[in-house]
C-alpha positions, 0 to 999 in steps of 0.5 A, a space after each residue: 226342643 220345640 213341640 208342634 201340634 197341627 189341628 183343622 184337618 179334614 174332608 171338604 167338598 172341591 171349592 170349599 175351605 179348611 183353616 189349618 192351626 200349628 201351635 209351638 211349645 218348647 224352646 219358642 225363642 228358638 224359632 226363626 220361621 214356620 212353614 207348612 209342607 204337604 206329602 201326597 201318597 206317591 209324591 216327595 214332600 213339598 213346600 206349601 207355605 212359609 213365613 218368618 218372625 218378620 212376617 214375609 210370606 212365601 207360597 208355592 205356586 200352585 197355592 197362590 192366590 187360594 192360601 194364606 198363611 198367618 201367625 199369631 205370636 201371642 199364642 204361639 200359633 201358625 195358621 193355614 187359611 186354605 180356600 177354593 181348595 181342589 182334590 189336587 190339595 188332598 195330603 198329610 200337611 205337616 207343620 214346620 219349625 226351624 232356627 239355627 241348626 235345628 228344624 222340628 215337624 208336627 205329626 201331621 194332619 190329613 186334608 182331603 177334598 173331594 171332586 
């Protein structure tokens, strides 16, 4: 089992910045890759950002450029650096852990960014 806790959400003014934290616990060793995903009210969940124990990195492309996502193994702990944010932005962001046959999700945490 593996355990993640999201934390740094918030309200924001358009062209502002927020830096989302996942911190994993648990069966850590586990893990081969960590991501952040986001569903807005009415839409499907999507992937926002993607990063594996090797440090390759992939975005979707509405937040290339404005996102940054980064690890820190010593604590554990995935960031979401999210900048120039725009009120298409707004949703629940969710922390994603997944390796072999398992995958786990934090309980989320609200950003939104007002015009």
């Amino acid at each position: 089992q593996v355990q993640l806790v999201e934390s740094g959400g918030g309200l924001v003014q358009a062209g502002g910045s927020l830096r989302l934290s996942c911190a994993a616990s648990g069966n850590i060793f586990s893990i081969s890759a960590m991501g952040w995903y986001r569903q807005a009210p009415g839409k499907q969940r999507e992937l926002v950002a993607h990063i594996t124990n090797g440090g390759s990195t992939n975005y979707a492309d509405s937040v290339k450029g404005r996102f940054t996502i980064s690890r820190d193994n010593a604590k554990n702990t995935v960031y979401l650096q999210m900048n120039s944010l725009k009120p298409e932005d707004t949703a629940v962001y969710y922390c994603n852990s997944h390796g072999g046959l398992y995958a786990y999700w934090g309980q989320g945490t609200q950003v939104t960014v007002s015009s």
